[in-house]
C-alpha positions as a printed NumPy array, in Angstrom:
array([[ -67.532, -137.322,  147.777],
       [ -64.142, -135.145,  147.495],
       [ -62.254, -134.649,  144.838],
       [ -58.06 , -134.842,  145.462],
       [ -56.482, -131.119,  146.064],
       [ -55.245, -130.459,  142.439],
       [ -51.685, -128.333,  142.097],
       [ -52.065, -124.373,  141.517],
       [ -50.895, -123.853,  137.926],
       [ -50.32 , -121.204,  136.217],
       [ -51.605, -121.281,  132.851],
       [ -48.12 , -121.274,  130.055],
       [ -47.798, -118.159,  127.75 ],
       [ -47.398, -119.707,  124.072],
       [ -44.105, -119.175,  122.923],
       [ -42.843, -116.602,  120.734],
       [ -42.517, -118.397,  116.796],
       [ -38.818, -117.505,  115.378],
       [ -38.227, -114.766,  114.165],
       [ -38.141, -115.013,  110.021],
       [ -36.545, -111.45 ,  108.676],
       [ -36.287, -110.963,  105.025],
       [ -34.033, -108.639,  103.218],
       [ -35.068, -107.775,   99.751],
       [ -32.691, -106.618,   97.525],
       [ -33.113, -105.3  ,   93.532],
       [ -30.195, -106.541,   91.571],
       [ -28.165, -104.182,   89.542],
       [ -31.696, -102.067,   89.772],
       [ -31.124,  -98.701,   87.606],
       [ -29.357, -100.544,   85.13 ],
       [ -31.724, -103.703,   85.364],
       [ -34.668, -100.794,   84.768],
       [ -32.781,  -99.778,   81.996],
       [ -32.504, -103.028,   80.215],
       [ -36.37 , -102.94 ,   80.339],
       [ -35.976, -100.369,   78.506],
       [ -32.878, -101.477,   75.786],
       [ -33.398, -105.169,   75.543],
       [ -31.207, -105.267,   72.926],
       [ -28.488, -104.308,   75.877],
       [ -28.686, -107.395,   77.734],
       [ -25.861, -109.497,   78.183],
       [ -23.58 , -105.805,   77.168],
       [ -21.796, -104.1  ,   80.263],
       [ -23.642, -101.282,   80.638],
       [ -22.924,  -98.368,   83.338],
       [ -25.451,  -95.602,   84.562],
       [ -24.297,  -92.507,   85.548],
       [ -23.797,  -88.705,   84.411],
       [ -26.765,  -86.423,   83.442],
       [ -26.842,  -86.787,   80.087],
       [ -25.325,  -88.234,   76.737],
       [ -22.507,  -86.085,   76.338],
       [ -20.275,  -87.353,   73.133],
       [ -21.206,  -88.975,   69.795],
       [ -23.118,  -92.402,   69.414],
       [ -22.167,  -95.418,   68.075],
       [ -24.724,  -96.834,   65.181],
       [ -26.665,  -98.291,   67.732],
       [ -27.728,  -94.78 ,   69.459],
       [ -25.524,  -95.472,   72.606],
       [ -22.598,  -93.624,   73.908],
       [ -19.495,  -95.849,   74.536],
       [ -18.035,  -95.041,   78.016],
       [ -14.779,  -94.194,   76.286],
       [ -16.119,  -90.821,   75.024],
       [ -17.105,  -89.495,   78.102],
       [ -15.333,  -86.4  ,   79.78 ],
       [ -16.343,  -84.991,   82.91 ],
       [ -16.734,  -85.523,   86.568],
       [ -19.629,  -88.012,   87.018],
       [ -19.646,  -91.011,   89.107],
       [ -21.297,  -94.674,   88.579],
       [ -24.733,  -94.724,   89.605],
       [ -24.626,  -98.651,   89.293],
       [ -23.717, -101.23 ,   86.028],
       [ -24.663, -104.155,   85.357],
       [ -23.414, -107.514,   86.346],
       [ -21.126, -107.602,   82.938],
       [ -19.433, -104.152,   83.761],
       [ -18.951, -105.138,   87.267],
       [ -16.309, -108.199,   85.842],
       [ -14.309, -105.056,   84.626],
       [ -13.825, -103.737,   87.794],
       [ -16.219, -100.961,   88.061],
       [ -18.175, -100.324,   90.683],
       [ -21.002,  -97.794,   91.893],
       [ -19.342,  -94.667,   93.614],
       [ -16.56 ,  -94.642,   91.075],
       [ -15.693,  -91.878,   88.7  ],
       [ -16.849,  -92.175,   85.042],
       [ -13.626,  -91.557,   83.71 ],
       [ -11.941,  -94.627,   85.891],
       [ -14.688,  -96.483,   84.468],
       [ -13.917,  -95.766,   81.435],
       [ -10.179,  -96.668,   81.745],
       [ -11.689, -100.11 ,   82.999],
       [ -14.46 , -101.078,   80.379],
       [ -13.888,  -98.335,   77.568],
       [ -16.542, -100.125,   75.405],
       [ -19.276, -100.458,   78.032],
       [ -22.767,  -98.416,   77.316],
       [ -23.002,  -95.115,   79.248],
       [ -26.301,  -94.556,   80.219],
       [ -27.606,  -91.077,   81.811],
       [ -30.437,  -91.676,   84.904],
       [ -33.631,  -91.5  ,   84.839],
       [ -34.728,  -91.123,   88.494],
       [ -38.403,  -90.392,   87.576],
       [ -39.006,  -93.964,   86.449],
       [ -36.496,  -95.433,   89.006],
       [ -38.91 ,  -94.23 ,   91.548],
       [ -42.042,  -95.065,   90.202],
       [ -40.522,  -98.845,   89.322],
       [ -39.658,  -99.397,   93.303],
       [ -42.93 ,  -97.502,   94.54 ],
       [ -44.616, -100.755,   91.867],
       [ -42.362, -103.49 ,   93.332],
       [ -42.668, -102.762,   97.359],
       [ -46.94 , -102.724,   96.456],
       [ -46.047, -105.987,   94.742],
       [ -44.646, -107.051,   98.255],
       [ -46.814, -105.318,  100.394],
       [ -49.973, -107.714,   98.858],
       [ -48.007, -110.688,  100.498],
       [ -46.879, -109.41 ,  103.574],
       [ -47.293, -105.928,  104.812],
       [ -44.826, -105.281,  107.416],
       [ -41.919, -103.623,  105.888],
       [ -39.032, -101.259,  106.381],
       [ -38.352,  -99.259,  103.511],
       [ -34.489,  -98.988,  103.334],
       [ -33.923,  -96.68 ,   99.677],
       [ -35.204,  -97.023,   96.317],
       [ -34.126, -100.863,   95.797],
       [ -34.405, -102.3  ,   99.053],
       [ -36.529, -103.523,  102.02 ],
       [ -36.653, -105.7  ,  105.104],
       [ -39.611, -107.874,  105.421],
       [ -40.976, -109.358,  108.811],
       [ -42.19 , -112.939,  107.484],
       [ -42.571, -114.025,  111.022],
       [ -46.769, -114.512,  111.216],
       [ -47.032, -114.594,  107.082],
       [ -48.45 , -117.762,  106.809],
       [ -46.561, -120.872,  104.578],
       [ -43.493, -121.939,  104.657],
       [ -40.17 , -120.165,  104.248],
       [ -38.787, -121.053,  101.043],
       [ -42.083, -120.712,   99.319],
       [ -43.193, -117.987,  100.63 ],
       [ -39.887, -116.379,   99.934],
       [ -40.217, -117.171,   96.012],
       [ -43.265, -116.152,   96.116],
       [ -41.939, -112.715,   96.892],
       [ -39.536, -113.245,   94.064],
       [ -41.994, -114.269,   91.576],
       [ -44.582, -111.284,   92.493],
       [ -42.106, -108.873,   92.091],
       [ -40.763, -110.11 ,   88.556],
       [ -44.764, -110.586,   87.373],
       [ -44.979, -106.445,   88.385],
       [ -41.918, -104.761,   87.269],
       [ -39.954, -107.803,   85.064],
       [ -36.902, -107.38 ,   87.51 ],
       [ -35.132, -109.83 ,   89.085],
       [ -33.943, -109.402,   92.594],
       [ -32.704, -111.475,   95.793],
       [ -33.788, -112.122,   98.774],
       [ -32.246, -113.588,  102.166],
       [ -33.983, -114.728,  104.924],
       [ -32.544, -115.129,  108.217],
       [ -33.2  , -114.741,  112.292],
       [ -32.35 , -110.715,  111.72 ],
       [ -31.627, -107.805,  109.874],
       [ -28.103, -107.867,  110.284],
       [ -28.034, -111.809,  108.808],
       [ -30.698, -111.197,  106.485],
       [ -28.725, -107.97 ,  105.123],
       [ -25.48 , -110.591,  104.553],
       [ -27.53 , -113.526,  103.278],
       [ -29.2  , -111.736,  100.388],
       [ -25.489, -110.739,   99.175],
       [ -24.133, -114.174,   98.703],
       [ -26.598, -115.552,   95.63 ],
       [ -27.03 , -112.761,   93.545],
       [ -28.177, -111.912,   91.167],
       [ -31.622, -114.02 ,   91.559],
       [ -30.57 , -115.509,   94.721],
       [ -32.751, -117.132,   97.338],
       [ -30.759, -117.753,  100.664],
       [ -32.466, -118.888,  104.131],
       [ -29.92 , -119.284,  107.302],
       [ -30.56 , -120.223,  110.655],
       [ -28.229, -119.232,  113.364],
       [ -25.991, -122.551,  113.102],
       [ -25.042, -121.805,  109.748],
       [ -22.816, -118.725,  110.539],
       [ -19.812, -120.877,  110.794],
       [ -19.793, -122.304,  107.745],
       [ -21.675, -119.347,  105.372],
       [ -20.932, -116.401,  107.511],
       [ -17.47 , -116.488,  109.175],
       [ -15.124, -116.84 ,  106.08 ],
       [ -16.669, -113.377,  104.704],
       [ -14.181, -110.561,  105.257],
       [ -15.55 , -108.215,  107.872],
       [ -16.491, -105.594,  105.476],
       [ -19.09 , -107.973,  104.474],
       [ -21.347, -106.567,  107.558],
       [ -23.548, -103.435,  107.15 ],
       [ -21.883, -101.556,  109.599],
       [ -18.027, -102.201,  108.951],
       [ -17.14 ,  -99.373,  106.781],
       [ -13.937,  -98.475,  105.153],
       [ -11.898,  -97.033,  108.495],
       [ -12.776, -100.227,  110.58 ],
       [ -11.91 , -102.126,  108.015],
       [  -8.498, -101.097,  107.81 ],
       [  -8.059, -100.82 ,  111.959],
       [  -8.97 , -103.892,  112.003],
       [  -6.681, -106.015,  109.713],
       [  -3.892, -104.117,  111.26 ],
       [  -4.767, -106.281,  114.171],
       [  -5.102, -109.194,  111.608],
       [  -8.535, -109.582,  111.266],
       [  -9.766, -109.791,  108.197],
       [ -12.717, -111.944,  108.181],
       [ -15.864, -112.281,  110.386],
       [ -14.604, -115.474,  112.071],
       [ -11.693, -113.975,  113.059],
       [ -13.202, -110.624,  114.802],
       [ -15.731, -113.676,  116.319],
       [ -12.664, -115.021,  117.846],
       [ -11.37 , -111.941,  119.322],
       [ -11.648, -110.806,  123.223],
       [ -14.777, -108.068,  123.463],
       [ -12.629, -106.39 ,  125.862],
       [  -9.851, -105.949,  123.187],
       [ -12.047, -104.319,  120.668],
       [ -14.104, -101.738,  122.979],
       [ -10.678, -100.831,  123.886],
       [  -9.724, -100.071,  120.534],
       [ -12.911,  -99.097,  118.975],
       [ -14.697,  -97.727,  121.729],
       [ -17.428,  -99.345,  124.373],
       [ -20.228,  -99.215,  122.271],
       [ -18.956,  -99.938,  118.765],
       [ -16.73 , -102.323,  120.142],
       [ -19.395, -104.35 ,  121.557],
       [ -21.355, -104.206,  118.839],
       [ -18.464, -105.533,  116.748],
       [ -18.611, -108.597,  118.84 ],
       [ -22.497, -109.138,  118.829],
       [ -22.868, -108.707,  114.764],
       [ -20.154, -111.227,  114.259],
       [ -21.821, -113.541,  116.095],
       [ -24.934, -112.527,  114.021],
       [ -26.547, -111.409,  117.133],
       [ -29.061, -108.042,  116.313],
       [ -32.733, -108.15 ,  117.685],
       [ -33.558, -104.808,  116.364],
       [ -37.386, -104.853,  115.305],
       [ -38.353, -103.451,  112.16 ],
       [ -39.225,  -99.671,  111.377],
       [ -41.946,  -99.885,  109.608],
       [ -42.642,  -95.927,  109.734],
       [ -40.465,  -93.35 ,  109.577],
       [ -40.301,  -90.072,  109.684],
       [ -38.004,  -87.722,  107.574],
       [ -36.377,  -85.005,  108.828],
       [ -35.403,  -83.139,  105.372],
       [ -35.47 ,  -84.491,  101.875],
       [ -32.855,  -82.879,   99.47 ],
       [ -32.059,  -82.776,   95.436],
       [ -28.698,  -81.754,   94.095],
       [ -26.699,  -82.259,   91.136],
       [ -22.98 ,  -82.062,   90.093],
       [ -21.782,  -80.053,   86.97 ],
       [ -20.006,  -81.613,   84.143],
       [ -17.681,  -78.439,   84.176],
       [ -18.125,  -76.17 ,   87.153],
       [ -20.177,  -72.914,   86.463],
       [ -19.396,  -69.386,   87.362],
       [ -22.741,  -67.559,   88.902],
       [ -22.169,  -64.38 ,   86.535],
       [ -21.048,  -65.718,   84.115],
       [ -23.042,  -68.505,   83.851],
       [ -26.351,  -67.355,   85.77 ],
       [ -28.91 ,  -68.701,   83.244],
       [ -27.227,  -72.386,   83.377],
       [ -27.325,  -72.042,   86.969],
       [ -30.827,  -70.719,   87.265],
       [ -32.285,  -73.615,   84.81 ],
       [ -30.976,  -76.209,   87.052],
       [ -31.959,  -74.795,   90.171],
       [ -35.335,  -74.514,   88.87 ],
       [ -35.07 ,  -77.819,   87.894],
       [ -34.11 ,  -79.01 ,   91.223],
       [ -37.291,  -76.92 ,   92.681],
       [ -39.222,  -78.814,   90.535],
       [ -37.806,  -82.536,   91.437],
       [ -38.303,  -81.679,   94.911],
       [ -41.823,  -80.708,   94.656],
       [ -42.442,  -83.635,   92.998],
       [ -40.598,  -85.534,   95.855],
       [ -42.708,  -83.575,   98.919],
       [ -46.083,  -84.313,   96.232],
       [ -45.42 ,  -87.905,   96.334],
       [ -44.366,  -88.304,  100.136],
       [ -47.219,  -85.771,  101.008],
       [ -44.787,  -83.396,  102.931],
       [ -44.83 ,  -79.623,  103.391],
       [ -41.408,  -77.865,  104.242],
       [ -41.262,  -75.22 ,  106.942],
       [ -37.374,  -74.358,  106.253],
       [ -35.747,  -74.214,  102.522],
       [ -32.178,  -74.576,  102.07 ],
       [ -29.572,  -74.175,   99.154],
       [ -26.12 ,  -75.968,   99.235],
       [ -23.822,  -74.926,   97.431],
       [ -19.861,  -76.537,   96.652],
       [ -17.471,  -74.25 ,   95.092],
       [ -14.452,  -75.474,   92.646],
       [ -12.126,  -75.946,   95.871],
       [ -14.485,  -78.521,   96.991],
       [ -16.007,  -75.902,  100.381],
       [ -19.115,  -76.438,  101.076],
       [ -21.715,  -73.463,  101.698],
       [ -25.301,  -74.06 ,  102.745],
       [ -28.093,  -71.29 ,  103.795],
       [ -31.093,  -72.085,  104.751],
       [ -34.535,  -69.856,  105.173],
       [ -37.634,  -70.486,  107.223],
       [ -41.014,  -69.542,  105.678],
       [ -44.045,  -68.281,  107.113],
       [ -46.558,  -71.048,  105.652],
       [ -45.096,  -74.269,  105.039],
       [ -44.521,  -74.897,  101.229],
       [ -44.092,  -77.564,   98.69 ],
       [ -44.634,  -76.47 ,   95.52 ],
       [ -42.242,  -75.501,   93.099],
       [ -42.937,  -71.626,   93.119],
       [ -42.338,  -71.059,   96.715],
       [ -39.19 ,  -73.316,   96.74 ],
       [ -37.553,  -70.902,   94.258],
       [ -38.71 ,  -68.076,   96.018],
       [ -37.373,  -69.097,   99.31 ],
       [ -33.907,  -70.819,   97.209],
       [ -33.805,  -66.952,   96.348],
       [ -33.911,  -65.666,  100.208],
       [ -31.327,  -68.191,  100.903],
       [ -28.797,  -67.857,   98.102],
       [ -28.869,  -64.007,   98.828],
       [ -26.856,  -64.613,  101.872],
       [ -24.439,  -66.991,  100.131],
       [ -21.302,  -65.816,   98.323],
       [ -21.144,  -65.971,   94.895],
       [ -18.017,  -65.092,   93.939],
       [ -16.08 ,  -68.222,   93.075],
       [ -17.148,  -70.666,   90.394],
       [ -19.608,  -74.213,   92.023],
       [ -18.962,  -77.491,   91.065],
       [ -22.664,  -78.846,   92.811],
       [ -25.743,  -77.106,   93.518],
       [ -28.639,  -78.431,   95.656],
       [ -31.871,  -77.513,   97.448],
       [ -33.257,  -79.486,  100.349],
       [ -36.907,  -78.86 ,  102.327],
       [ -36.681,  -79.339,  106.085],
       [ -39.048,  -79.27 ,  108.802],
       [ -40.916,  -81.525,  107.538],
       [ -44.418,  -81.582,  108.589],
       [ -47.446,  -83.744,  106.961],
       [ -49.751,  -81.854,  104.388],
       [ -52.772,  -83.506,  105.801],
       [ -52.29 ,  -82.787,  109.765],
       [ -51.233,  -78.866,  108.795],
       [ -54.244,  -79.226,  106.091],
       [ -56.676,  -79.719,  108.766],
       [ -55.754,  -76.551,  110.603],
       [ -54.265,  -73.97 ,  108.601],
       [ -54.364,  -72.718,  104.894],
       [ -52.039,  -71.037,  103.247],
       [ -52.042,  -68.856,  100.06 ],
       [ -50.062,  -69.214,   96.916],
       [ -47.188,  -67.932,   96.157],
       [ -45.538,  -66.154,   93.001],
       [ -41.792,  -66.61 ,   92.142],
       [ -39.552,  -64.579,   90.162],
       [ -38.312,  -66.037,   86.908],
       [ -34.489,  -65.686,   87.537],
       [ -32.797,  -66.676,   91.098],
       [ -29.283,  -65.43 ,   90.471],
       [ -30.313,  -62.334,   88.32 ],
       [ -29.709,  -59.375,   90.658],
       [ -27.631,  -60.665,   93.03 ],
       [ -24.214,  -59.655,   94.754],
       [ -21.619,  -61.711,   93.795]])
């Protein structure tokens, strides 16, 4: 008996599920941390930013932004301030012309960092592939996390309030770029989920600084040729805007506002330097006022030890920055022979570096950064290195 001739076929590759890309963002988080904190605050426009309390306290125990003199700038506020008009970036003192009788706050970046490192674990339980994007935010691929989208997105929500008490919102969309957009337009608390036919209606009528990626300059070049909102820069010819912005950016200006971005997720990454600096209430002369100086800059050595500690970095290059009271910028750096991270040898090699800067004008900022970075435990394995001894003073001694 024969059996019929049966057709070659090729055996089908399952296809690929959709794409689900969530971006999670803290709402308001320093000054939602804070609240934590001051629960009597809530519901009270409240602004972080500055060092310090600087000026008298109302019978509560807070300072009242209208006190505050200096330069400092708005870490973040809360929800309440933000009605006022202030914003994070902006100077204290046009803060304080805004919402005089909001709650200054100083920062407490210690527990700010500890708070995210508690809700990204939180997240990380649920679904472990993530891009760490700063202290408040991450992308999430939810693309083979079992359940289904909505749920599974509040139950991101709801794991991260049960660890830290914080609220924050999520979007979930096809992409970063979306995903970035979509967690904007519910906060705070939101919970948005778009698919790719809902950019007319939820995505166009943003303005086109909406997009990560549009900054300030675009912005402006771009409603001189009267665009002003995604839609419209949809609408426009791709040949018009790489010949005004450029090929590439150009281009990419077209894709994004068509929400169009298949970049994958970095779920590692390495840094290439990590850096602490501060700006002065008043600026500070380095005669004159060498011990101020010196405290902070040990200070700084300190924080970034911490920072290399907790990130399990050595630095192989040390480097001081320094901005003087005409707003130039100075930086010196200095390589060292073993790769360092604790606080000791930063000084020491802060020392090496700031003996090559001038010091003759007064500095309104002062910072240290580690570079060449290189992991503790792969150097561990093959070298050790000994100890080392700073001196007590870094600007005692040294030419102005």
């Amino acid at each position: 008996m024969s059996f019929p001739e049966m057709p070659n076929q090729e055996p089908q590759a399952a296809a690929s599920p959709p794409r689900r890309i969530a971006h999670l963002d803290m709402d308001a988080y320093f000054a939602s941390v804070e609240l934590l904190r001051y629960p009597e605050l809530k519901g009270q426009p409240v602004v972080i930013g500055g060092r310090r309390r600087t000026a008298a306290t109302d019978a509560q125990g807070f300072q009242r932004l209208r006190s505050y003199a200096g330069r400092g700038v708005v870490t973040t506020a809360t929800y309440e301030a933000r009605t006022f008009g202030v914003r994070s970036g902006m100077g204290l003192m046009k803060a304080a012309a805004l919402a005089p009788d909001a709650i200054l706050l100083p920062g407490d970046y210690e527990t700010y960092s500890r708070v995210s490192r508690t809700f990204k674990a939180a997240v990380a339980e649920l679904a472990p592939c993530i891009e760490d994007r700063g202290i408040d935010e991450i992308y999430i691929d939810l693309t083979d996390v079992p359940g289904e989208t909505r749920d599974l997105a509040q139950r991101l929500k709801n794991a991260v309030r049960q660890a830290t008490g914080l609220s924050c919102s999520i979007g979930v969309t096809p992409n970063k770029l979306l995903s970035k957009l979509a967690s904007e337009l519910q906060k705070p608390d939101g919970l948005t989920i778009l698919g790719l036919e809902d950019i007319p209606t939820r995505i166009w009528p943003l303005p086109c600084a909406a997009v990560n990626g549009i900054g300030p300059k675009a912005t402006v070049k771009l409603e001189g040729f009267r665009i002003h909102t995604i839609g419209e820069l949809a609408k426009a010819d791709p040949g018009f805007l790489m010949e005004h912005f450029g090929r590439s950016y150009g281009a990419w200006l077209h894709e994004a506002a068509h929400g169009r971005d298949d970049r994958p997720l970095t779920i590692s990454r390495e840094p290439k330097s990590i850096s602490r600096e501060t700006t002065f209430e008043r600026d500070l002369h380095p005669r004159q006022d060498r011990e101020e100086l010196t405290r902070i800059l040990l200070d700084l050595c300190e924080r970034l030890a911490q920072d290399l500690d907790r990130k399990g970095y050595l630095a192989r290059s040390v480097g001081i920055k320094l901005r003087f009271d005409d707003f130039s910028t100075v930086t010196r750096d200095h390589s060292v022979q073993v790769p360092v991270a604790d606080a000791a040898s930063l000084r020491d090699a802060a020392r090496d570096s700031l003996k090559r800067a001038p010091l003759d004008r007064k500095l309104r900022l002062l910072g240290i950064r580690a570079g060449s970075l290189v992991r503790e435990v792969d150097y561990r394995m093959q070298h050790a290195g000994p100890d080392r001894v700073a001196e007590p003073s870094l600007f005692e001694g040294l030419a102005p």
